[in-house]
N, C-alpha and C positions, 0 to 999 in steps of 0.2 A: 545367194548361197550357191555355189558349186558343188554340186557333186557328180559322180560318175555316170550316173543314166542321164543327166542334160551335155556330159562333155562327148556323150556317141551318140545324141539322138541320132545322128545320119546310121548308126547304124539297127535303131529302133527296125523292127520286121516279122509277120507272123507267117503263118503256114496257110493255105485253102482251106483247112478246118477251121483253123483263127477266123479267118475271113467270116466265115458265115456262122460261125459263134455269136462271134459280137455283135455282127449285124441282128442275129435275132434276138440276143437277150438284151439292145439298145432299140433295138426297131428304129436300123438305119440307113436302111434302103439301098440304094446302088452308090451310095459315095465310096470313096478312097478309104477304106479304114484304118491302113496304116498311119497315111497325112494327119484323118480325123483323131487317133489316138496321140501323133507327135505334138499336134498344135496343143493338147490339153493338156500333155503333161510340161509343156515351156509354158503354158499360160501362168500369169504372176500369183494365182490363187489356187494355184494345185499345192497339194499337201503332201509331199513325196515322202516316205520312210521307206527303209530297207528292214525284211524283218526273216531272217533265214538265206535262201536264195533267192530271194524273188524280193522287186523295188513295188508299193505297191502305192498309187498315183491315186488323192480323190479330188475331186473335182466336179463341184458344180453337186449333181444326183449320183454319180460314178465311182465304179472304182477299175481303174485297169490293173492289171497283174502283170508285170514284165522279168520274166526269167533274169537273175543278175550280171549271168557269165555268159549268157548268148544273146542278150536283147531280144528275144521274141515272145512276142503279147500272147501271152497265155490264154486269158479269157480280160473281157472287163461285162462287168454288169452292176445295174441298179445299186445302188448304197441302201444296205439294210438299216431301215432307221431302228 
């Protein structure tokens, strides 16, 4: 299924607050977090919906938030069960 946040992942991207957002509400150390959020949301078992302005990607325990019209990861954290 095509849609618009898998046809720009190259342009997927957060801020240095993003950065250490998500690192702390995933507890994820020194990786790459943007790589770490593009791979998840191409991976075959992410569950992408668009709900307002924001695309909103779950995966796995996750949820990422990604702004619709700028690509930038807002927060992701833990999926509330």
């Amino acid at each position: 299924m095509k849609n618009a946040l898998i046809e720009n992942i190259g342009r997927v991207h957060t801020t240095e607050m993003g950065v250490e957002r998500i690192k702390k509400n995933l507890g994820l150390g020194t990786i790459d977090v943007v790589e770490w959020c593009r791979e998840r949301i191409l991976d075959k078992n992410a569950r992408i919906e668009r709900n307002g302005k924001n695309w909103y990607v779950v995966i796995d325990d996750s949820v990422i938030t990604v702004n619709a019209s700028s690509y930038t990861i807002i927060t992701a954290h833990k999926e509330k069960k």
